[in-house]
N, C-alpha and C positions, 0 to 999 in steps of 0.2 A: 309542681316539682315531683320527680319520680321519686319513688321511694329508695332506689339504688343512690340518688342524692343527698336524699335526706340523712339516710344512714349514714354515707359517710361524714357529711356536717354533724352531725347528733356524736359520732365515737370521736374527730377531731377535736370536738367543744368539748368533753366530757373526759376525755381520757387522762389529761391533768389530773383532774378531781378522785379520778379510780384509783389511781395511783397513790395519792396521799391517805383516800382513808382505809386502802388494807395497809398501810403500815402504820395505821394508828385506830387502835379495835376499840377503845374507849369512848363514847359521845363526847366531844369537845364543844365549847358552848359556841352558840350562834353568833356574828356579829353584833354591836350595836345598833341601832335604828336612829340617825340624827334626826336634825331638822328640817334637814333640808331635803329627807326621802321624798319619793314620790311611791308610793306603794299602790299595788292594786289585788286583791283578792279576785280568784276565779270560783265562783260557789256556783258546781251545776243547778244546786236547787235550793230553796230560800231555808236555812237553817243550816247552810254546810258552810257560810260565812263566821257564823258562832264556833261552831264545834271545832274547825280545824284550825282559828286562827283568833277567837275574840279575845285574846292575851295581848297576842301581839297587836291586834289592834287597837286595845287600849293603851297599852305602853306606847304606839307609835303616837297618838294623837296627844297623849300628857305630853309627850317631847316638841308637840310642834311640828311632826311629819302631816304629811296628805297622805291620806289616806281614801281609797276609792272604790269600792263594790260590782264585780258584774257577774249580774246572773242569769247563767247559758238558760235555762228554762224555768218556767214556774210551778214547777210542781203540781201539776192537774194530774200524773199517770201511776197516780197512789191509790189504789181503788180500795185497800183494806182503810186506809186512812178514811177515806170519802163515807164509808160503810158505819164505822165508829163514830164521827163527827157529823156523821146527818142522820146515820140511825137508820139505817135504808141496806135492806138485803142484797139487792140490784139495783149500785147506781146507773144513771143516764148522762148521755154524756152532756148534759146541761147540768148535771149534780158537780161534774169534773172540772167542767169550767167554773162553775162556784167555788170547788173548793181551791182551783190555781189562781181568781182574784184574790180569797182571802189569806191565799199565801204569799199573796204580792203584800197587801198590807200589812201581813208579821215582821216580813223580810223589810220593810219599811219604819215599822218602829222598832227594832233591834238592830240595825243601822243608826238611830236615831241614840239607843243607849248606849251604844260606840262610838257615837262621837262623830257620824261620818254623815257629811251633810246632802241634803236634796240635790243640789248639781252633783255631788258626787259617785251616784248611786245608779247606775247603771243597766237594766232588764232587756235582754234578750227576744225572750218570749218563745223558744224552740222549745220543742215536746220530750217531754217527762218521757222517760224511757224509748225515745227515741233518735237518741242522736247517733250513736254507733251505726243507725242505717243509715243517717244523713249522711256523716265523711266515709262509709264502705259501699254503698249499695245505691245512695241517692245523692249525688253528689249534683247531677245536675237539672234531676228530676223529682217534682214536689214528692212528699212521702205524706200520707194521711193518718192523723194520729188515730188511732184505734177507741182510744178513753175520748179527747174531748172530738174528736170531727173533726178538727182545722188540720189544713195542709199548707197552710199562709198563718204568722204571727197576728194573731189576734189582739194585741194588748196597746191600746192608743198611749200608752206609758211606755212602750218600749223602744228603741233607738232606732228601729225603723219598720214601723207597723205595716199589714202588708208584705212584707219580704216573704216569697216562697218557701216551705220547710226543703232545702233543701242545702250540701254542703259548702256552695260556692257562697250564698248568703252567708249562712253563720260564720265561713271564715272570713269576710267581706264584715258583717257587722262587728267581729270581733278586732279587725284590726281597726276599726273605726274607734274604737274603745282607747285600744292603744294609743293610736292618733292625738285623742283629746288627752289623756291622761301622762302621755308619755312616762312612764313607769321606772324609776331605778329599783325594782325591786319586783315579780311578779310570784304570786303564792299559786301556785297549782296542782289538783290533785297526780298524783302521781296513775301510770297506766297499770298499776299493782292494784289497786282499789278493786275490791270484788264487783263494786257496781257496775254497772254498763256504762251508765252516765257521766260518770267518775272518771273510768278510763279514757271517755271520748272527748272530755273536757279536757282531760289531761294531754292526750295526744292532737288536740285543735291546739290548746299553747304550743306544744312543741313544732307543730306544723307554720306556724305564723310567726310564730320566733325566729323560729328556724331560718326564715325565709327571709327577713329582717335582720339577720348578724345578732340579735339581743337574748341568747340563750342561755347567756354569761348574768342576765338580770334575772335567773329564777331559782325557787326554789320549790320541793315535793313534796308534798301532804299527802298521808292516807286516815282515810275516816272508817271505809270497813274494811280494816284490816286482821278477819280473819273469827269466826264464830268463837263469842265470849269476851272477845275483847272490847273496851279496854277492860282490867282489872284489875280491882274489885269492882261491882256495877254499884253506879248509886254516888254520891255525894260527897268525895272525900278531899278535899281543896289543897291539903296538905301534903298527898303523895304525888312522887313526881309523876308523868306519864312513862308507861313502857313502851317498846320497840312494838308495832303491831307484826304480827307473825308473818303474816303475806311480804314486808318489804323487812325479811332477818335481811337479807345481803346486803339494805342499802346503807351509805355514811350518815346515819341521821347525827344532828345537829341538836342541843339543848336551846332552847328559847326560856329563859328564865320568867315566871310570872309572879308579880307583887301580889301580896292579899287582895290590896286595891283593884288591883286588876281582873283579879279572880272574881270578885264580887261581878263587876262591870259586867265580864264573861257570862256570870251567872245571871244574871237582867237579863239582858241579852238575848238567852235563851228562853229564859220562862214568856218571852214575846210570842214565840211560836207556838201559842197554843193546841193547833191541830195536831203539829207530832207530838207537841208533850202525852198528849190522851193515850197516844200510843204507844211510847216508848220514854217514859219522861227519867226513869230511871237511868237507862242505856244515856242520855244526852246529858244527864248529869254526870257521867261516867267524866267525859270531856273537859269541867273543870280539875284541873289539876294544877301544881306546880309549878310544870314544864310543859310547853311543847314541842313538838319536834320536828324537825323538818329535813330535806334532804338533800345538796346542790344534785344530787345525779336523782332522774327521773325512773330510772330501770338498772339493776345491773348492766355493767358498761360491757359484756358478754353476751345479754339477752337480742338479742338478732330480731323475733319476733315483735317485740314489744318497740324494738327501735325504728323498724321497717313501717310502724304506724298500725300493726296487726294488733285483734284482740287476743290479751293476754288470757290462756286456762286457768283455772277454770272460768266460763266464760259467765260471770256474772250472779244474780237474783233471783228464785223464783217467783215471779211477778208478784206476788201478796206478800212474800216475806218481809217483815218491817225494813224500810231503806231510810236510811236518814239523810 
């Protein structure tokens, strides 16, 4: 699909939506979540299933929804991470790939403290800080990850091991996702997210949605939204979450969360041990009250972001903690 197409499907699907929330500046709360959802969480990397969404994924599964997990990559291309968790100056990239199996197994039992069962849990296997070259640059040509080596999914866990790193794959595995899951509901980072990762996940849903009429089933998450946020850092279950500063313009939405659920959330998280060492504050930042979400992916104005381009500033400086 060209991107002169895309666009225009992306401003037709969205334009409703722009509409109603500048005439209404206040967060209004999110629908309910019945029984009969079928929901599916897009987490680039094993612990962005917690932080952006483990509320709503408690609350969906007390209610009896399905609820489903897919994670575009395993988290191998965190090297300050690898450096603190192994204790090693200059990791190798066999250090890398040790530590994206053992983020496979976090991202497996905080899955497990959600509620969200073994068929339903979904692994990719496409490289840590590499997917923005996948759908801009490598779309039909393998790309070789820098940190682990592989230029093919390595992970006999993952929905189809083997598969080339490259764009037509990951959109090809990602609808396969769809396929089994078939979704009334999909949770996706938005292409505001300062990560790389974030945005190219975000922009693969819009891209495969898109392409499919089902862009009316999603909604947009940001997780770094913005140096310092959320705030206050650290452990406050009680306050609601704020608007992260990178997506002021979009209609975010209230997601109401039970104490009960708060807790869940926070299980959840203390699973991922290797970022906690790193950032364990900041990811407790993410238990809150509320979370938030947003039917429009991008200001319904941003041309850039909509046309599947990376949005400025472009991203992470490679060690800066990324959750």
């Amino acid at each position: 699909m060209s991107r002169t197409v895309l666009r225009a499907l992306l401003l037709a699907a969205f334009a409703p939506l722009a509409a109603a929330s500048a005439a209404t500046p206040e967060l209004p709360a999110m629908p309910a979540i019945g029984p009969d959802a079928r929901v599916l969480i897009v987490s680039p990397h094993p612990d962005d299933e917690s932080l952006c969404c483990g509320g709503l994924i408690a609350t969906a599964r007390r209610a009896g929804a399905a609820v489903s997990i897919v994670w575009i990559t395993s988290g191998g291309g965190f090297r300050l991470d690898a450096m603190v968790v192994q204790k090693k100056a200059r990791p190798k990239r066999s250090d890398m790939r040790a530590l994206a199996r053992r983020r496979i197994g976090e991202a497996e039992s905080a899955a497990r403290e959600l509620g969200v069962g073994p068929d339903a849990r979904y692994f990719l296997g496409y490289p840590d800080r590499g997917l923005l070259r996948l759908l801009l640059d490598h779309y039909e040509s393998p790309y070789r990850s820098k940190y682990t080596g592989a230029n093919a999914v390595p992970w006999e866990v993952a929905v189809s091991p083997g598969s080339p790193y490259d764009g037509a794959s990951l959109e090809r595995d990602f609808a396969s996702v769809l396929d089994r899951v078939r979704p009334t509901l999909v949770l996706a980072p938005s292409p505001y997210d300062a990560h790389p990762d974030h945005r190219a996940s975000g922009i693969l849903a819009l891209r495969v949605l898109g392409t499919r009429g089902e862009l009316a089933n999603a909604r947009f998450w940001i997780v770094h939204g913005g140096r310092g946020w959320p705030r206050p850092r650290g452990l406050y279950p009680d306050l609601p979450q704020t608007p992260p500063p990178r997506g002021a313009s979009l209609p975010w939405e209230m997601f109401t969360v039970d104490t009960d659920a708060r807790e869940v959330k926070r299980l959840a998280l203390r699973m991922h041990e290797t970022q906690l060492k790193v950032m364990g504050r900041k990811m407790m930042s993410f238990v809150r009250a509320t979370e938030l979400y947003s039917p429009l992916p991008v200001a319904a104005d941003d041309a850039r972001c909509i046309e599947a381009l990376p949005c400025p500033p472009d991203g992470l400086p490679e060690d800066e903690p990324a959750l």
